[in-house]
N, C-alpha and C positions, 0 to 999 in steps of 0.2 A: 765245862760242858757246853756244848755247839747248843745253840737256841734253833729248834724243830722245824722254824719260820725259815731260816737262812740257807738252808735247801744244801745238796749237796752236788758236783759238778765234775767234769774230767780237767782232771790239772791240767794246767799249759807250762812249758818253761818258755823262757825267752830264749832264742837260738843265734840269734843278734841283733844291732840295736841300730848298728849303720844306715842314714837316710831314714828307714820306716823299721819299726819295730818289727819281728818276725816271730813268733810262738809255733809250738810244736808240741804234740801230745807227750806230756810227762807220761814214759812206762817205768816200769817195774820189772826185774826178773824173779819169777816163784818156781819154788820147786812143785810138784805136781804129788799131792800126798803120796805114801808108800811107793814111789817109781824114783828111779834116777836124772827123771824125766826133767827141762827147767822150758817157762815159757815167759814171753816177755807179754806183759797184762799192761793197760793202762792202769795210771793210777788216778785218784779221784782225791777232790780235795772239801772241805766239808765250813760251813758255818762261818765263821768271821772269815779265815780264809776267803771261801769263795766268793765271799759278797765282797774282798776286796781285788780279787782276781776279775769277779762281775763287773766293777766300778770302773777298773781299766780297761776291758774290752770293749764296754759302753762307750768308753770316751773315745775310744783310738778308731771305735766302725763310725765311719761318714754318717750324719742323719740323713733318713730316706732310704740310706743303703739295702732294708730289710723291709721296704714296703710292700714289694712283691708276696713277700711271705704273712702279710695282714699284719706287720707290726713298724709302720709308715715314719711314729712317733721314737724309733729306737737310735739309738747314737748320739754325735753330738757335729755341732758345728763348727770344732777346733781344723778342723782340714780347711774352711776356709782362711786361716791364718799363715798357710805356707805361703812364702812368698814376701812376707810382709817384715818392715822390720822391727825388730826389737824394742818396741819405744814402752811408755806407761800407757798409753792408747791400747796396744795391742795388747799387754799384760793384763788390765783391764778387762778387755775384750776376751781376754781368756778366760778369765774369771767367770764373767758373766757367761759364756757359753758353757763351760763347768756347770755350772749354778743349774742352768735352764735344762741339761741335758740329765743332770741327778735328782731333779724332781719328779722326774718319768721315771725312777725306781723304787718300785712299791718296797722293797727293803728297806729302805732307809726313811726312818723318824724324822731325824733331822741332821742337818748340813752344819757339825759344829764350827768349822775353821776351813776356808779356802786359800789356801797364800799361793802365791805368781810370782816367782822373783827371778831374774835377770840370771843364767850363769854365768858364774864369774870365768872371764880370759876366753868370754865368746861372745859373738855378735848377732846369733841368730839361736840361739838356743835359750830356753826357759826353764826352769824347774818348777813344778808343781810336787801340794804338798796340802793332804786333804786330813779330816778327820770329819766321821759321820757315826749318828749313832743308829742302831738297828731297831727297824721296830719290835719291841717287844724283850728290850736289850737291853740292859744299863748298862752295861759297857763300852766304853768308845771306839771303834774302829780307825788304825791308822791307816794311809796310805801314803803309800811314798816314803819319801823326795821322790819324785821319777822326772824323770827328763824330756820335752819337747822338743822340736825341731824345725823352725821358723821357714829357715832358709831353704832354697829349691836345688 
C-alpha cells in the first residue's frame, strides 16, 4: 500500500542514457469504454516509486536551475562534477553533493546508505547507489545502481 505522503506523479522512462540522461513521458494505450476507440494516456506512477523517480530528477536538475520558478533550493550540485576526474576526491564529492541536495526533500526521513563507487573498465563514469526511508514510512526505499558521467 503507497504511503498518502508520497504523492503521486507522471512516469518518466528513460529514452537514453548517452552523455546526459534523456526522460520522456511514460504513455499508455486505453481503450475508450464501450467504443473501438484506443488513445494513448500518460501514465502515472505513485508512492515509493515516485519518490524514487523524485530522488533522480532532483539529482540530475542543476541547483538553481528552478529558481525562477521560487524553488532556488531545488536540484543538486553533481553538474559541477563533469569534467573532473574520477578520483576518491571527487567520489567523495559526490556524496557529499547527494547528501546536501536530499536534505531539501521533505519526503525523505532519512538518508539510510549513500555509496559512490568507481565503474568498473571506465575512467570517467560513477555508480551511485542510495537507500532513504520515507517520511512516514518504515520501509526503505532503494535507488539505483544508476550511473553518472564524469567526463565532458
Amino acid at each position: 500500500m503507497a504511503a498518502r505522503n508520497l504523492l503521486t506523479d507522471i512516469r518518466l522512462s528513460l529514452s537514453r542514457n548517452e552523455l546526459r540522461p534523456v526522460y520522456s513521458v511514460a504513455t499508455e494505450r486505453r481503450r475508450i469504454t464501450n467504443t473501438s476507440f484506443q488513445i494513448e494516456d500518460m501514465q502515472t506512477i505513485s508512492g515509493r516509486d515516485n519518490l524514487g523517480q523524485a530522488i533522480i530528477i532532483r539529482l540530475l536538475t542543476p541547483r538553481g536551475e528552478l529558481a525562477a520558478l521560487a524553488h532556488p533550493d531545488y536540484g543538486s550540485r553533481l553538474h559541477e562534477l563533469v569534467g573532473r576526474q574520477n578520483t576518491e576526491t571527487s567520489r567523495n564529492l559526490a556524496k557529499l553533493y547527494i547528501l546536501e541536495s536530499l536534505k531539501n526533500e521533505p519526503r525523505i526521513a532519512e538518508v539510510v546508505e549513500v555509496r559512490v563507487t568507481p565503474t568498473p573498465g571506465t575512467r570517467d563514469m560513477i555508480n551511485v547507489f542510495l537507500r532513504v526511508k520515507p517520511v512516514g514510512d518504515a520501509e526503505i526505499v532503494t535507488i539505483g545502481t544508476f550511473t553518472l558521467e564524469l567526463g565532458i
